[in-house]
N, C-alpha and C positions, 0 to 999 in steps of 0.2 A: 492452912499449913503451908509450909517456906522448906523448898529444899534446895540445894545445889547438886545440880546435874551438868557435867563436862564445862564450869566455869560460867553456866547461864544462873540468871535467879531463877525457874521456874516456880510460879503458885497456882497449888492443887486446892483449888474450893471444893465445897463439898458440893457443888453441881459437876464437879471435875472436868470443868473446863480448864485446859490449861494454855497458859501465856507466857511470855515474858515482855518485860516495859524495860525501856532505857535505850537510847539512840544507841550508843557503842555495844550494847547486850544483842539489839539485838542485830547489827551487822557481824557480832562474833556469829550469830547463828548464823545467818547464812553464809558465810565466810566456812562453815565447818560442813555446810552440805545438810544443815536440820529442814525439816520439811515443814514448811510454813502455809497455812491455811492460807493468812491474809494479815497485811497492817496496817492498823489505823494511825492516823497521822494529824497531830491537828492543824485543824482548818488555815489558820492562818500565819503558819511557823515555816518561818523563810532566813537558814544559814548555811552556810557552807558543808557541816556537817550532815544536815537535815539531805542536801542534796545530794550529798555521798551517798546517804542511805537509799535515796530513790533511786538513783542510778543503778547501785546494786542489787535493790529488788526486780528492777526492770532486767538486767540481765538472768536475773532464775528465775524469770516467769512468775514471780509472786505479785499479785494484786494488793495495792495497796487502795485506800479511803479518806479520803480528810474528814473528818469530822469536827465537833464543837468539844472545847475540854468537860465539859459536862457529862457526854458518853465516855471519856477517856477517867476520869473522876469516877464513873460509876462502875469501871472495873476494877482500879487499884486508887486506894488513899495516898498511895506511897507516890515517892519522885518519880513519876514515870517521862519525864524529860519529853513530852508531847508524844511520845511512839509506843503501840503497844504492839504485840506479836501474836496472834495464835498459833498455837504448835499446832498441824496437822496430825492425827492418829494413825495415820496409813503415812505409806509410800506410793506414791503415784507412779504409775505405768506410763509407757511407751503404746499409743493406741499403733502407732508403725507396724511394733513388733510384733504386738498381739494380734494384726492381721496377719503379719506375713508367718506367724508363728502355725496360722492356722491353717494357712494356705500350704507348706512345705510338711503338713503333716496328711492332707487331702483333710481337712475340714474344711466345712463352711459354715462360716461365720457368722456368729448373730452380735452382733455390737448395739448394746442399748443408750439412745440417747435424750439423756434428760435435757428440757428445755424451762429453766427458771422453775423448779422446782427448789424451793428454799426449805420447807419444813423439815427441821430435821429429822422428826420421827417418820415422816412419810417417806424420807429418804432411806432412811435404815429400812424400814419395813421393804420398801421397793429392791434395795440391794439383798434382800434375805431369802426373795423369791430370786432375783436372779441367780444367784449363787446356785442356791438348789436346783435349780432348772436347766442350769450351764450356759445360761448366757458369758459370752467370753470376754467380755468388759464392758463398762460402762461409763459416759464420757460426760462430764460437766462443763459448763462454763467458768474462767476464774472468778467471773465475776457475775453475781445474781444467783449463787446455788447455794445450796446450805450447807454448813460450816461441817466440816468430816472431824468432828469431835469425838469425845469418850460418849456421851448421850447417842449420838450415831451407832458408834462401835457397837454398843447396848441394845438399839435398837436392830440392831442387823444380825442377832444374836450369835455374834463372832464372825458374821460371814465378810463382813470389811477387812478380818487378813486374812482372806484367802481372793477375793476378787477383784482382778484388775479396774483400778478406774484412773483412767486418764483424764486429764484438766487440758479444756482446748482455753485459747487466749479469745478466738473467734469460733461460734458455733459454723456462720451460714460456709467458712472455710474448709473446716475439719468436713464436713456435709461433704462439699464437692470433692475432696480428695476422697473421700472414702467411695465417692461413685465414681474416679478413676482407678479406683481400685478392684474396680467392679460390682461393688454390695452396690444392692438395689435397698431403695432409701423410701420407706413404708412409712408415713402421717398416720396418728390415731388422732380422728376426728368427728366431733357430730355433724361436720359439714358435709359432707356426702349419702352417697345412698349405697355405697357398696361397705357389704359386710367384711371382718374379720375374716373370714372364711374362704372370701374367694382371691385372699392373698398367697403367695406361694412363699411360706417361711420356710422353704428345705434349701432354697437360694440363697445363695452371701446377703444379711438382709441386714440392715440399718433400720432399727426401730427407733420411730420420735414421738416421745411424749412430752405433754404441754402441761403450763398448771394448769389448777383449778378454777383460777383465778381468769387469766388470761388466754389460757391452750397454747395454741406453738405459733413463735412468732411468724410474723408475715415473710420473714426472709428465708426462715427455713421452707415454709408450706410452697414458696415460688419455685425451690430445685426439687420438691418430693419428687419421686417416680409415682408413687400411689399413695390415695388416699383409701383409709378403713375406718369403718366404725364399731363400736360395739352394742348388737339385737339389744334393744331394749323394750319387756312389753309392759311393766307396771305404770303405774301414777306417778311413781319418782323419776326421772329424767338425767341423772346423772350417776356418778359413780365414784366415791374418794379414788383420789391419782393411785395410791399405791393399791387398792384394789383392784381398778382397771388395767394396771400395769400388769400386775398378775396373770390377771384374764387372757390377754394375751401371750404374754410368756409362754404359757401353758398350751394355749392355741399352737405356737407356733415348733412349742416343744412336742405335741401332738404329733403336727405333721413330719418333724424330723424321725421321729420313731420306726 
């Protein structure tokens, strides 16, 4: 299904993902302030116009992709003139203000950060505990996270419009400023021997979670302040990201109480 919204094409599949394709479509969007996921760009498309458009992504902070027209093909059949768009489902926040928001109100802060956390479902799910739990934002990477779609939104069972999540450009960055800020910056990891437990979550605290896949990169784990784990005593040895993510939230929502 095809509809016109404020001069863009967008199309609503019935996975409701949505985009828009078309070099000048999509600098009208950002040209109007639309909140753009991510653009892919193919691989080997080099003109004057094409550069406009990176230009102006690089200045709103959107990450764009080059890719093969093959993936650009398997979104839209139509002219999509090498560039497609994801529309973002949210509004991204000011991870700034949502500190200092917290700090001029005497809170302290609990800032969750994901580290290549791409699933989207595992994402929604991960934002559904924060929300309920009152995590006061949560911080991505533009690039390597998973796509804050309607599938998201879905999975977060509405709580993506209510919870700030901020997009850093640089993870190991955002880290050190936020421990200039004073939050103390807590790894969940199976590399240590200290528990969950004997972390102090009622402190400005920076939670970092890793994938499944990988855990948290080597750049982040070099500025942590502390590393935790979470007790484990069965035969199984792990725990899905957005489960473990839980676990803790809850830990730390615990101790704030």
């Amino acid at each position: 299904m095809e509809k016109r919204n404020s001069g863009f094409l967008i199309n609503k599949q019935e996975s409701q993902k949505d985009y828009i394709f078309g070099i000048r479509a999509v600098m009208e969007a950002l040209h109007a302030g639309q909140d753009i996921d991510k653009i892919l760009v193919l691989k080997e498309q080099k003109n004057e116009l094409t550069d406009e458009l990176l230009q102006l992504a690089k200045a709103h902070r959107v990450p764009v992709s080059r890719v093969p027209d093959g993936k650009l093909n398997r979104i839209t059949r139509k002219n999509h003139q090498g560039v497609v768009a994801y529309i973002s489902s949210i509004a991204y926040a000011s991870l700034d203000n949502v500190v200092d928001g917290c700090f001029s109100k005497g809170i302290s802060p609990l800032i969750l950060i994901l580290d290549r956390i791409t699933d989207v479902r595992n994402f929604g799910a991960i934002c559904r505990t924060a929300e309920v739990a009152g995590v006061h934002a949560v911080v991505i990477p533009e690039k390597g996270s998973a796509q804050i779609n309607s599938d998201a939104v879905k999975t977060s069972a509405g709580a993506l419009n209510f919870l700030p999540v901020c997009r850093s450009r640089n993870l190991y960055y955002t880290v050190k400023d936020l421990k200039k800020m004073g939050l103390n910056v807590v790894s969940v990891t199976e590399k240590t021997d200290r528990e969950m437990y004997q972390a102090d979550f009622s402190a400005p605290t920076a939670l970092v979670m890793g994938s499944e896949e990988d855990g948290i990169s080597q750049d982040l784990m070099s500025i942590s302040d502390e590393f935790v784990k979470i007790p484990m005593h069965g035969h199984v040895d792990s725990l899905n990201v957005s489960v473990a993510t839980g676990v803790v939230i809850y830990e730390a929502m615990r101790q704030r109480k």
